[in-house]
Biopython code that builds the backbone (N, CA, C, O; Angstrom):
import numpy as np
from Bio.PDB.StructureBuilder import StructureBuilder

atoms = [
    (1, "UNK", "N", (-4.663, -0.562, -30.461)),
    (1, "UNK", "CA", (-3.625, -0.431, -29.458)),
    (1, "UNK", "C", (-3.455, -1.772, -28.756)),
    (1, "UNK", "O", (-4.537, -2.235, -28.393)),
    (2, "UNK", "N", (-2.449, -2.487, -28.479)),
    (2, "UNK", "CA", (-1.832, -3.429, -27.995)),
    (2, "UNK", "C", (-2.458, -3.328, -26.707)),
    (2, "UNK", "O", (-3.139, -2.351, -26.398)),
    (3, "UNK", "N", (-2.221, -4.443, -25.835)),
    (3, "UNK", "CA", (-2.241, -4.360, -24.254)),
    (3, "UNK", "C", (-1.037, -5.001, -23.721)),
    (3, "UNK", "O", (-0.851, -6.217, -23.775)),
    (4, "UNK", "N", (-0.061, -3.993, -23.103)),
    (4, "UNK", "CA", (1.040, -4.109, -22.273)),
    (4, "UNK", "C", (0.955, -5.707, -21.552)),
    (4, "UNK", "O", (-0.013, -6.239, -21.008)),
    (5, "UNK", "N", (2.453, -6.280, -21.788)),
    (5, "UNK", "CA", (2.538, -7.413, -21.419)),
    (5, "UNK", "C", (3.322, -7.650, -20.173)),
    (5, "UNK", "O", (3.864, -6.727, -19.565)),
    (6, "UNK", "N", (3.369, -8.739, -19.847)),
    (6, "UNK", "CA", (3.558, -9.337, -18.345)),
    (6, "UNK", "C", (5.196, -8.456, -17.837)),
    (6, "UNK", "O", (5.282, -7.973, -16.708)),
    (7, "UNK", "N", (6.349, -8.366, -18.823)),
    (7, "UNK", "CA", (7.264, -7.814, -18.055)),
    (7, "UNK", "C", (7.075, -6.268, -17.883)),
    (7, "UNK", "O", (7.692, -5.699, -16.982)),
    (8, "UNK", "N", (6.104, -5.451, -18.855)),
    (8, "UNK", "CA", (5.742, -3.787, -18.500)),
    (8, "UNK", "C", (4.836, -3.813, -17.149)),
    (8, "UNK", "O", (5.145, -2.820, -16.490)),
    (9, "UNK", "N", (3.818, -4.588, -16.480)),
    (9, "UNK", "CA", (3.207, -4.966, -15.411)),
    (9, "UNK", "C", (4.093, -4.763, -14.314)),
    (9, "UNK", "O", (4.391, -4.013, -13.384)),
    (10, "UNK", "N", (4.372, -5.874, -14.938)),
    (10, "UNK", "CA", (6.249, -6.509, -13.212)),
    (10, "UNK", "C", (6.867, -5.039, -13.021)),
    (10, "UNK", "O", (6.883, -4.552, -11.890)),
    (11, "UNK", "N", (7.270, -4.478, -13.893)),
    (11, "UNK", "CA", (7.669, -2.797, -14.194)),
    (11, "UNK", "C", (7.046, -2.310, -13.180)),
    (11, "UNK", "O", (7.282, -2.038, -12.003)),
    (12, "UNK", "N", (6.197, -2.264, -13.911)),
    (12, "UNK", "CA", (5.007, -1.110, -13.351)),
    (12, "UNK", "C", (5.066, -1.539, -11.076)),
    (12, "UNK", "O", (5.432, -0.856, -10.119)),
    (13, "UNK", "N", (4.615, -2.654, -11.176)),
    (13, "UNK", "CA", (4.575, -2.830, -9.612)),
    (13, "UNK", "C", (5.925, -2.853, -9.334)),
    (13, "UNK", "O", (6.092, -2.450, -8.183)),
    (14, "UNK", "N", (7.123, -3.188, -9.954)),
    (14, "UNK", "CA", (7.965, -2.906, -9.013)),
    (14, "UNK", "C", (8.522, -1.446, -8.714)),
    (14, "UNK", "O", (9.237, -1.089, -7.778)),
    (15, "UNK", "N", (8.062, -0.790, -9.640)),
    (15, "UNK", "CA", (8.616, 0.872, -9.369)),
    (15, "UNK", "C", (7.291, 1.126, -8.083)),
    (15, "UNK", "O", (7.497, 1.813, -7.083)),
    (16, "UNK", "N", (6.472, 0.696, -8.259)),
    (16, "UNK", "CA", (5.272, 0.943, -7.221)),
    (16, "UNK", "C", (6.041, 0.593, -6.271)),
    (16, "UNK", "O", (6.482, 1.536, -5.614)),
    (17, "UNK", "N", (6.418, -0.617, -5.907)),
    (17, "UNK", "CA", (7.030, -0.950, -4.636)),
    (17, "UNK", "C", (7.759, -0.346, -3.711)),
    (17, "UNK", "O", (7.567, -0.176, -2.508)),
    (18, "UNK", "N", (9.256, 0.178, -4.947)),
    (18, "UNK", "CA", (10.373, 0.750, -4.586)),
    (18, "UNK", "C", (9.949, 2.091, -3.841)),
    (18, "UNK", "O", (10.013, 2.508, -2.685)),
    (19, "UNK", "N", (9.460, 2.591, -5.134)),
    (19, "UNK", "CA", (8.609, 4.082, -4.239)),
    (19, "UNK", "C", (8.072, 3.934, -3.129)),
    (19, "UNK", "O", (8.550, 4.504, -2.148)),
    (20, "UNK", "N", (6.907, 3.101, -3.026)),
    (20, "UNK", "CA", (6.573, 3.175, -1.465)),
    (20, "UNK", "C", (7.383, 2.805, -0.155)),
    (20, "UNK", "O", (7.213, 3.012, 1.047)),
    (21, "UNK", "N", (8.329, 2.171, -0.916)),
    (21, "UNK", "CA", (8.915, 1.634, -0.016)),
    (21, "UNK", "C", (10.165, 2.935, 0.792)),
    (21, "UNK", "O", (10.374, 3.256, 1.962)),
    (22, "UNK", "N", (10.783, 3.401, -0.593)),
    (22, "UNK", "CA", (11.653, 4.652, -0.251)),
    (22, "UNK", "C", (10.533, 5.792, 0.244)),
    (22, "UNK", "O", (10.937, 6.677, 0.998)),
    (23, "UNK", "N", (9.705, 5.787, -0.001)),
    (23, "UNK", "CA", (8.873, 6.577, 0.943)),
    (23, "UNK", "C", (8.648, 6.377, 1.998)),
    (23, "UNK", "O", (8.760, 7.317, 2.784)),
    (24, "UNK", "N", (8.313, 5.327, 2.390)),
    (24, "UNK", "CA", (8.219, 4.923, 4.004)),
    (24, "UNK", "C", (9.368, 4.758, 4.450)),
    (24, "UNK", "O", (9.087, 4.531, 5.627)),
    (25, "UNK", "N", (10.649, 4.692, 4.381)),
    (25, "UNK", "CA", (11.686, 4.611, 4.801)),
    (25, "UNK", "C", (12.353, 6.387, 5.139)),
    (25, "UNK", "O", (12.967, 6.635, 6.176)),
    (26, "UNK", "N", (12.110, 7.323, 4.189)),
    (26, "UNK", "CA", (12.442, 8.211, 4.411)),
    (26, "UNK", "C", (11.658, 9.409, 4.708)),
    (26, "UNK", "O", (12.070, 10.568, 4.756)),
    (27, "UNK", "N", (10.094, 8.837, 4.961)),
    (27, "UNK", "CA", (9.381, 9.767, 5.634)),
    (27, "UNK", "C", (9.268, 10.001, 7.272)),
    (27, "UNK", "O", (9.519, 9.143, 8.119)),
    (28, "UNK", "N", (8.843, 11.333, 7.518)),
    (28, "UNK", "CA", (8.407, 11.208, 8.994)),
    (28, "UNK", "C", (6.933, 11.460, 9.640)),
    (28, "UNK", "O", (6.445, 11.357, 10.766)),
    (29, "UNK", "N", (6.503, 11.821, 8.426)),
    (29, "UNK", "CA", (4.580, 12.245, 8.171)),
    (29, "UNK", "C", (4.196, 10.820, 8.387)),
    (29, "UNK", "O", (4.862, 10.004, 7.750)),
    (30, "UNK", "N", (3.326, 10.395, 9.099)),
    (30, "UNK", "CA", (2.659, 9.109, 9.493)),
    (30, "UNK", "C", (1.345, 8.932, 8.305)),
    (30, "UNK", "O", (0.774, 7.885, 8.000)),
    (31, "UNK", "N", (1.064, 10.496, 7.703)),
    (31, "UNK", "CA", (0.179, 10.550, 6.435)),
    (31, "UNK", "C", (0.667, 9.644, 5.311)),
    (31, "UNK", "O", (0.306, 8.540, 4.902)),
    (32, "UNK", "N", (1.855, 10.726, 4.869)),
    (32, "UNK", "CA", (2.977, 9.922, 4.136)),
    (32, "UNK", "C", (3.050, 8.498, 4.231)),
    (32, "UNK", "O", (2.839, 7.845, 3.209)),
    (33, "UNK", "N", (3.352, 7.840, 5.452)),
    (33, "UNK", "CA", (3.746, 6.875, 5.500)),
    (33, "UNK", "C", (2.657, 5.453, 5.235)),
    (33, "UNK", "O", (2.657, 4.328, 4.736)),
    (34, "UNK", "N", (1.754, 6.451, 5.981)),
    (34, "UNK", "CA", (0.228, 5.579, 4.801)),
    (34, "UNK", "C", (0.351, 5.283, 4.109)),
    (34, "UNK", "O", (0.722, 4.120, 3.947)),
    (35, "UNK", "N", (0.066, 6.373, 2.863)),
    (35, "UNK", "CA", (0.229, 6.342, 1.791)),
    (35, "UNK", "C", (1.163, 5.518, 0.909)),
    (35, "UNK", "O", (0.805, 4.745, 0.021)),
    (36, "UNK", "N", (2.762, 5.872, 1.388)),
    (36, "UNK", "CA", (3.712, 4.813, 0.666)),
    (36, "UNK", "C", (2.987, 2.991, 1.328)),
    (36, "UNK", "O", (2.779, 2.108, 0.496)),
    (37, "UNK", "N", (2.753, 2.781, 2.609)),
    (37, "UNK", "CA", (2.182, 1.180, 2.726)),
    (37, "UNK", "C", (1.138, 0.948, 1.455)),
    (37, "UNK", "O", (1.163, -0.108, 0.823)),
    (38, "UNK", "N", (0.125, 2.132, 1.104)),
    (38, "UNK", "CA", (-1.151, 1.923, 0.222)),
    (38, "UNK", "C", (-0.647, 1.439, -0.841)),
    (38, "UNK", "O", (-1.040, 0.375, -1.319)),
    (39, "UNK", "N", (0.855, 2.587, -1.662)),
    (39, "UNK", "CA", (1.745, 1.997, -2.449)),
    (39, "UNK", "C", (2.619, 0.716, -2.736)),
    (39, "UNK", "O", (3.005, 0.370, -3.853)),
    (40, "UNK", "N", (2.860, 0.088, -1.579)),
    (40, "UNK", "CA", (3.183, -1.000, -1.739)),
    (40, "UNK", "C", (2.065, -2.080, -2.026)),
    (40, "UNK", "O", (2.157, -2.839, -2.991)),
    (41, "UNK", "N", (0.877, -2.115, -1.032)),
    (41, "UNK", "CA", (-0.009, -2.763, -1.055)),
    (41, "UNK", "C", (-0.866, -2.847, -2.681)),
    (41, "UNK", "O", (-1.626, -3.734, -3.071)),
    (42, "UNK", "N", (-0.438, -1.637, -3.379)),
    (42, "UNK", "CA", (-1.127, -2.096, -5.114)),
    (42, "UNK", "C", (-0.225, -2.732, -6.044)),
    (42, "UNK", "O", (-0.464, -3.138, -7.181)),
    (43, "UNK", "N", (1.101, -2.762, -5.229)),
    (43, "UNK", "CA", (1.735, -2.933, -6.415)),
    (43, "UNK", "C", (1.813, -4.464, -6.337)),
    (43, "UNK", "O", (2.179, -5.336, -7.125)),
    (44, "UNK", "N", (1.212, -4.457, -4.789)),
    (44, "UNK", "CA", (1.545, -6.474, -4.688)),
    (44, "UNK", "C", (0.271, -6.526, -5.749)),
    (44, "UNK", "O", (0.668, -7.039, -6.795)),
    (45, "UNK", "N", (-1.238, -6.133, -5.826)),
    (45, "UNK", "CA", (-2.516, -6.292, -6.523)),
    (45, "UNK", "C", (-1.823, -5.847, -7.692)),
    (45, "UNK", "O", (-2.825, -5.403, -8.252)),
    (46, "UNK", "N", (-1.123, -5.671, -8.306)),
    (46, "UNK", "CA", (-1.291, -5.633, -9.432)),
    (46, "UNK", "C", (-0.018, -6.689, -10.535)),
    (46, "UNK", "O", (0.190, -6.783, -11.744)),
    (47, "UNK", "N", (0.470, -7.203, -9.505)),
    (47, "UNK", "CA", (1.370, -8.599, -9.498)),
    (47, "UNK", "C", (0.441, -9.723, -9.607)),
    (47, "UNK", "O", (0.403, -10.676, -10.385)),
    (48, "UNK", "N", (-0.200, -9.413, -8.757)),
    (48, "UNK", "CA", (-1.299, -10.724, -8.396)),
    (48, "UNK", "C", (-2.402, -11.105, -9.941)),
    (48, "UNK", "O", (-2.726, -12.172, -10.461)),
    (49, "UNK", "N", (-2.759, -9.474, -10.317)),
    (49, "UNK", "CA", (-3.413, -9.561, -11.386)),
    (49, "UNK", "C", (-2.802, -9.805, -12.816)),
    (49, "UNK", "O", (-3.340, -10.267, -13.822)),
    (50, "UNK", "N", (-1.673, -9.412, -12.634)),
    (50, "UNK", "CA", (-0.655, -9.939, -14.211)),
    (50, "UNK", "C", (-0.387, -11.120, -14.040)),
    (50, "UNK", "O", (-0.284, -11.724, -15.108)),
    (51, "UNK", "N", (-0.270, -11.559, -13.394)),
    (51, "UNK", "CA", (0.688, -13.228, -13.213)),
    (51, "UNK", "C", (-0.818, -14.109, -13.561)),
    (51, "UNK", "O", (-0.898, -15.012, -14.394)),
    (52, "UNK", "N", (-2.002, -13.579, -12.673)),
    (52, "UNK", "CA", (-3.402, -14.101, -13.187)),
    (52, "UNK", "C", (-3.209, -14.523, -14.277)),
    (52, "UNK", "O", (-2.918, -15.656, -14.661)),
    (53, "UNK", "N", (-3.430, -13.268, -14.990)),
    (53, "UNK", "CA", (-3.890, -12.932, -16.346)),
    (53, "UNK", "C", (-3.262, -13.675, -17.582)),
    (53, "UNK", "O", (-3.913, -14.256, -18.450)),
    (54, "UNK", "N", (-1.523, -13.534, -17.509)),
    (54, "UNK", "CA", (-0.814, -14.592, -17.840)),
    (54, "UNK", "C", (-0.423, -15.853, -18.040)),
    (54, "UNK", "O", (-0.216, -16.580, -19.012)),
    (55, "UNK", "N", (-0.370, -15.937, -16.772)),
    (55, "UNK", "CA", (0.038, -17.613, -16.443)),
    (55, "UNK", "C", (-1.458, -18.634, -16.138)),
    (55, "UNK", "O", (-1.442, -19.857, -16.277)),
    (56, "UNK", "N", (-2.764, -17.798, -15.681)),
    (56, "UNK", "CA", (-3.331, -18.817, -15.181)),
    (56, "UNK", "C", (-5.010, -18.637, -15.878)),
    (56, "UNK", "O", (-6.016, -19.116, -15.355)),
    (57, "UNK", "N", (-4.986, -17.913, -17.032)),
    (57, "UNK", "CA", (-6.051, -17.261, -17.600)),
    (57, "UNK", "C", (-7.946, -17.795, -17.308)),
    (57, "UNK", "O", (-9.011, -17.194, -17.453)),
    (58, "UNK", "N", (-7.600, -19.106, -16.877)),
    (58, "UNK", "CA", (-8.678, -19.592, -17.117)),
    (58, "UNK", "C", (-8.993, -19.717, -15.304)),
    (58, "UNK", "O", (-9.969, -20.458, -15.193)),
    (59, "UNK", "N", (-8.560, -19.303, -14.029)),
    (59, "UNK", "CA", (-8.692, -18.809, -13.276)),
    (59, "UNK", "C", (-8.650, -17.914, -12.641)),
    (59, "UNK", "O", (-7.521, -17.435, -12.742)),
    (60, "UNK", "N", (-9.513, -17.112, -11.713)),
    (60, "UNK", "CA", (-9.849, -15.805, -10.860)),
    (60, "UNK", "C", (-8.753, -15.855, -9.603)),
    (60, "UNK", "O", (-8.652, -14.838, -8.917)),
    (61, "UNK", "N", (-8.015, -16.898, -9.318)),
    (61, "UNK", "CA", (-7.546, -16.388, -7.760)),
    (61, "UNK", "C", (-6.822, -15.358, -7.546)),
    (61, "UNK", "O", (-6.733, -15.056, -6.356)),
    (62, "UNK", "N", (-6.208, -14.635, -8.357)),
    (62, "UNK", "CA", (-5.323, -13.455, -8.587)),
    (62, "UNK", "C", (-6.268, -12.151, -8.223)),
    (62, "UNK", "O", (-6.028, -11.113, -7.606)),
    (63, "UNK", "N", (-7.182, -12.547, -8.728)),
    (63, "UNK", "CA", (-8.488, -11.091, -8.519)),
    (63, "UNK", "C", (-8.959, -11.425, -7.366)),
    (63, "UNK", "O", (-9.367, -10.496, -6.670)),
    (64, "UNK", "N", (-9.028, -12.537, -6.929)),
    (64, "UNK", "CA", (-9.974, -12.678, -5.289)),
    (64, "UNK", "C", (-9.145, -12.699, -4.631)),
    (64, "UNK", "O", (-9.544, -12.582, -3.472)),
    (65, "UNK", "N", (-7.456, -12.847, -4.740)),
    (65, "UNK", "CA", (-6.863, -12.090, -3.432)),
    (65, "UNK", "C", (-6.554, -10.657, -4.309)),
    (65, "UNK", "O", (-6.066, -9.787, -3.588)),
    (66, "UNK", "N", (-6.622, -10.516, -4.806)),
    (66, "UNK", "CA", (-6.364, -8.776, -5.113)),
    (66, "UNK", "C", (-8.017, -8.233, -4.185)),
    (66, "UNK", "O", (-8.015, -7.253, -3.441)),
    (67, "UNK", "N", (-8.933, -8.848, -4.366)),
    (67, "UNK", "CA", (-10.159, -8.323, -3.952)),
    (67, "UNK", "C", (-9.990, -8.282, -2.307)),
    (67, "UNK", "O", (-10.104, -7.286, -1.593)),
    (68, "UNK", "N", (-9.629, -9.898, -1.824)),
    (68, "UNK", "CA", (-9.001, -9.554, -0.278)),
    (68, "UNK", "C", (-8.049, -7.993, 0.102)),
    (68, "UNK", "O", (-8.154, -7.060, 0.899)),
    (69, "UNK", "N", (-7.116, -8.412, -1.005)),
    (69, "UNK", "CA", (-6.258, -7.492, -0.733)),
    (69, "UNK", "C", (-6.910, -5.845, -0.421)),
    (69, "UNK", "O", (-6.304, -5.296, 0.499)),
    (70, "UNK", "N", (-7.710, -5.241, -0.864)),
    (70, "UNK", "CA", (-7.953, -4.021, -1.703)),
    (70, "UNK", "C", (-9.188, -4.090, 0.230)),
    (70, "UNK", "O", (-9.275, -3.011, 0.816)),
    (71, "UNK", "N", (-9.772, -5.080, 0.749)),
    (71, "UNK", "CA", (-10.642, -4.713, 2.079)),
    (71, "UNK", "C", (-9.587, -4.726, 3.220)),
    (71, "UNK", "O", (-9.858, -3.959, 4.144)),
    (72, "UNK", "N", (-8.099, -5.656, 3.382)),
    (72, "UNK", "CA", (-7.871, -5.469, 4.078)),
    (72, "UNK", "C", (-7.179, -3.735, 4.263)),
    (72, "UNK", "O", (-7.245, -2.971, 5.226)),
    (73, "UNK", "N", (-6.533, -3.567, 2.904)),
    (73, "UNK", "CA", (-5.728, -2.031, 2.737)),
    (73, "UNK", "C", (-6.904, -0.891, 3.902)),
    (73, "UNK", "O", (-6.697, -0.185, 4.889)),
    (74, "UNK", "N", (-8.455, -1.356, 2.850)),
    (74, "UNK", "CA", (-9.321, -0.215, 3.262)),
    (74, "UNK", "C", (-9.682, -0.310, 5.569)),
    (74, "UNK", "O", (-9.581, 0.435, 6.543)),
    (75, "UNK", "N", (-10.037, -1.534, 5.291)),
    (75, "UNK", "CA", (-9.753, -1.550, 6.745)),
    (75, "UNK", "C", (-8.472, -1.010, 7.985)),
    (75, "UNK", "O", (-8.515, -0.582, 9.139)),
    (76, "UNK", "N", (-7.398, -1.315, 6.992)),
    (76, "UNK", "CA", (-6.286, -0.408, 7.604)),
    (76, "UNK", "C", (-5.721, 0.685, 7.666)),
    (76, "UNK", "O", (-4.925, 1.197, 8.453)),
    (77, "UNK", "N", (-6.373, 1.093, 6.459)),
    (77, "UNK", "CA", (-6.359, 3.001, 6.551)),
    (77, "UNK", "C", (-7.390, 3.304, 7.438)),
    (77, "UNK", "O", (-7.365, 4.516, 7.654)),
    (78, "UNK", "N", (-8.226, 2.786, 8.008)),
    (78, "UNK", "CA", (-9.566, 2.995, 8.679)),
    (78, "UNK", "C", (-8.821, 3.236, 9.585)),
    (78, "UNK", "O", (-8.163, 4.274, 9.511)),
    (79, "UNK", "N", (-8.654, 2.267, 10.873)),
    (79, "UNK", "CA", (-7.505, 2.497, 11.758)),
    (79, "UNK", "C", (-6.197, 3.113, 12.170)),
    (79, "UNK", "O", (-5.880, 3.524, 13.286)),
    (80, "UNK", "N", (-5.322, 3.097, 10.778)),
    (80, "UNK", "CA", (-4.835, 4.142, 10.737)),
    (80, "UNK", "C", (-4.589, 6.099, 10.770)),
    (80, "UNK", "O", (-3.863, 6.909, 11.347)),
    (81, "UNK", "N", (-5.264, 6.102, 10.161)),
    (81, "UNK", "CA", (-6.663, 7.308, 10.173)),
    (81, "UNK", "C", (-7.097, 7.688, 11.617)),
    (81, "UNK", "O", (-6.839, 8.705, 12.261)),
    (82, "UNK", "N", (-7.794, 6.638, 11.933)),
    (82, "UNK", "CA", (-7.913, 6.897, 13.738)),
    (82, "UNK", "C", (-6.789, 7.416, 14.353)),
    (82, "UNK", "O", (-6.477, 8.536, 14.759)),
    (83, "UNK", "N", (-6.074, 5.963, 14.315)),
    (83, "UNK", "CA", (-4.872, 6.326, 15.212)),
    (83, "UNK", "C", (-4.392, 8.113, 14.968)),
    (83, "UNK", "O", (-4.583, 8.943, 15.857)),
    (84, "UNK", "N", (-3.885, 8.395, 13.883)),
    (84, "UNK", "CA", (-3.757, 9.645, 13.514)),
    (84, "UNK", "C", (-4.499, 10.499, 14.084)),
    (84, "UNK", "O", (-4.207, 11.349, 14.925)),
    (85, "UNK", "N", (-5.243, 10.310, 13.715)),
    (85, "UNK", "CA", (-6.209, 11.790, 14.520)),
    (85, "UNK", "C", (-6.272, 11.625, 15.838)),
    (85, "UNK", "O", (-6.568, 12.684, 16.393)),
    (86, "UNK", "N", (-6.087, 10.570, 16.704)),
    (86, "UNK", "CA", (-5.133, 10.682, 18.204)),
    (86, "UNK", "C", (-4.283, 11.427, 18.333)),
    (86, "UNK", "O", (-4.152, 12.372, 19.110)),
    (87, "UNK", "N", (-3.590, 10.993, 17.488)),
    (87, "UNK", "CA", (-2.073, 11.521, 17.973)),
    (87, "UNK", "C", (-1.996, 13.033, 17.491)),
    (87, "UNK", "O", (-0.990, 13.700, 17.732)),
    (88, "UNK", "N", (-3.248, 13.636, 16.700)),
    (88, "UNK", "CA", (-2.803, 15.007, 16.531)),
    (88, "UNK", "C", (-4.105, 15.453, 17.317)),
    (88, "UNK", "O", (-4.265, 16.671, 17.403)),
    (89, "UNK", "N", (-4.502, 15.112, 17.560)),
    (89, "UNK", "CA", (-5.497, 15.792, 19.175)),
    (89, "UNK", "C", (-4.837, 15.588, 20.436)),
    (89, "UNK", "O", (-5.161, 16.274, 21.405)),
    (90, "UNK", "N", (-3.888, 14.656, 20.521)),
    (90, "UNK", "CA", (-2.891, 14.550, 21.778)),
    (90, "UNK", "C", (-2.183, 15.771, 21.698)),
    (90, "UNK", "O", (-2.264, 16.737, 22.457)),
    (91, "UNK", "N", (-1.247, 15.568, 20.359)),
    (91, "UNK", "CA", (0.050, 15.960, 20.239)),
    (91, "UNK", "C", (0.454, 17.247, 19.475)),
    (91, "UNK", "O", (1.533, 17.837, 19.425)),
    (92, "UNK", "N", (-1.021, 17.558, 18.760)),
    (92, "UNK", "CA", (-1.122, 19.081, 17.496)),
    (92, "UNK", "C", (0.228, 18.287, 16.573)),
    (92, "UNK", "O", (0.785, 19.110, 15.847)),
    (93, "UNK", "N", (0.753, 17.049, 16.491)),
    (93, "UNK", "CA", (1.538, 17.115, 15.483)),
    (93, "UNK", "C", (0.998, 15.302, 15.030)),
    (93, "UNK", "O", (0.389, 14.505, 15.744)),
    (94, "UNK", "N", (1.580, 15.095, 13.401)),
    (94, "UNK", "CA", (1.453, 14.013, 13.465)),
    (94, "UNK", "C", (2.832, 13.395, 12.769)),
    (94, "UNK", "O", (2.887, 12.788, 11.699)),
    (95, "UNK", "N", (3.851, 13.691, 13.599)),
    (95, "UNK", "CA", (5.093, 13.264, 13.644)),
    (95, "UNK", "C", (5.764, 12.324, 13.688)),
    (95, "UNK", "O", (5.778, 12.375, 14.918)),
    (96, "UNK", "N", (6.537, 11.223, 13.419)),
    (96, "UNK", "CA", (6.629, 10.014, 13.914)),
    (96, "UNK", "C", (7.006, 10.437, 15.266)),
    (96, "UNK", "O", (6.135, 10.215, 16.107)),
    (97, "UNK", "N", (8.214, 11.060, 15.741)),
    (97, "UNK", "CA", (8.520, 11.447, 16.513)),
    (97, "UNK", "C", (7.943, 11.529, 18.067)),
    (97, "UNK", "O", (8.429, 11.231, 19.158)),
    (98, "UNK", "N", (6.242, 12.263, 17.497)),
    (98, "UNK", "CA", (5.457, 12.312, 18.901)),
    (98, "UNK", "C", (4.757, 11.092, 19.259)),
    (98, "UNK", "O", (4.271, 10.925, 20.378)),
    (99, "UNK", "N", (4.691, 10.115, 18.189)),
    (99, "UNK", "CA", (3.868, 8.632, 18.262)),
    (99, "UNK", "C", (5.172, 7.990, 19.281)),
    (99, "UNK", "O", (4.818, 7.138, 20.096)),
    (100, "UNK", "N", (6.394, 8.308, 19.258)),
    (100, "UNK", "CA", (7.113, 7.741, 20.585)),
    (100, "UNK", "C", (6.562, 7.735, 21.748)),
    (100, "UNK", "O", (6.428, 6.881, 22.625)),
    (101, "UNK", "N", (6.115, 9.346, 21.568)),
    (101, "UNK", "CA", (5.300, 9.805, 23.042)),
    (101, "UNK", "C", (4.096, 8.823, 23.696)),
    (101, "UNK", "O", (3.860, 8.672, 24.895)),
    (102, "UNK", "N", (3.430, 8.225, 22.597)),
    (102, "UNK", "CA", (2.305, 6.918, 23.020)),
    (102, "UNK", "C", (2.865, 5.756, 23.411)),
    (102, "UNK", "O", (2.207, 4.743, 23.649)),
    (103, "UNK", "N", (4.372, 5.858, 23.515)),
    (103, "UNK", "CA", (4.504, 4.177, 24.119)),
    (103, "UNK", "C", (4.671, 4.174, 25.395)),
    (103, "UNK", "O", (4.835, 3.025, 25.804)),
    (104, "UNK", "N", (4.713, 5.226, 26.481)),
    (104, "UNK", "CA", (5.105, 5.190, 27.756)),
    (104, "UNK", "C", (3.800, 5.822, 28.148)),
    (104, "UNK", "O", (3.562, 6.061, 29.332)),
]
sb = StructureBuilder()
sb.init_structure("model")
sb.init_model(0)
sb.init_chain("A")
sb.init_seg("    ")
for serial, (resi, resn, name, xyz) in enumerate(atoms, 1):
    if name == "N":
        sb.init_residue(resn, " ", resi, " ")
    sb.init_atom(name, np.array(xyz, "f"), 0.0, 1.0, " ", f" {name:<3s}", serial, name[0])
structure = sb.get_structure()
């Protein structure tokens, strides 16, 4: 079996993108909206790792910011996560809607 080349990759992350992106645009679940950022955030790692792999074979920097990439994501669902479970011990909802309610 072959291994998929640099424009099925680009594919691949940019439908990742789009999706997360039309997900976060048309969600109101702050879960959701995680999730589609998580979606965007692989599809940049997996740009990072084709273009590597391709263009620069005989160097790692593609994987060591994909590796950055992949602690800051986890650190920000960390916080995120928090925040969330604020706002539904405040609010019993986790709405975008009621996260208005935290700015005043």
């Amino acid at each position: 079996m072959t291994e998929p080349g640099l424009p099925h990759l680009l594919f691949i992350g940019a439908a990742l993108f789009f999706i997360g992106v039309f997900g976060f645009l048309t969600r109101r679940n702050l879960i959701t909206m995680l999730m589609s950022v998580e979606l965007v955030l692989n599809s940049v790692c997996i740009n990072f790792v084709a273009f590597n792999r391709y263009l620069w074979q005989e160097r790692l920097d593609g994987v060591f910011i994909t590796i950055f990439i992949i602690a800051i994501a986890a650190a920000e669902a960390a916080v995120a996560i928090a925040i969330i479970i604020h706002l539904y011990r405040s609010h019993r909802t986790i709405d975008v809607g009621a996260a208005e309610d935290m700015k005043h």
